[in-house]
C-alpha angles and dihedrals in degrees: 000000000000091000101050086047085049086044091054097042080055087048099056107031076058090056093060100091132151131222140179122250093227089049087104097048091045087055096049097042078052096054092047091057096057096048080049084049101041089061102080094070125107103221121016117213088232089045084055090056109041087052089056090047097054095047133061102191083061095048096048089044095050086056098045096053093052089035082060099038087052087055089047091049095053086044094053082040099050089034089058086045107058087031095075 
């Protein structure tokens, strides 16, 4: 049992930690200025995806297109193949 005794005085001498009144407000205010920062780009990945979301043409258009550049893949693929 001395381990598990040993194992408990680590645990709580690692509880005791202390922490600064104003730690919440640093880490808002740190969080704010990076949404302030965030503003100057152009597209937003959530932006992205939210636009793909909303609209099915783009949505139709986006698989198509992988859907197209996988065929051409496995053509280049089978075309190099039976080249050599």
């Amino acid at each position: 049992m001395k381990i598990d005794e040993v194992y408990g005085a680590w645990k709580d001498e690692k509880v005791r930690i202390d922490i600064r009144e104003s730690f919440s407000d640093e880490v808002m205010c740190k969080i704010y200025q990076y949404e302030q920062g965030r503003g100057g780009l152009l597209f937003d990945r959530q932006q992205i995806v939210e636009f793909i979301y909303s609209h099915r043409l783009v949505r139709v258009v986006l698989v198509a297109a992988a859907g197209i550049a996988g065929f051409v893949r496995i053509a280049f693929v089978v075309f190099m193949f039976l080249a050599s």
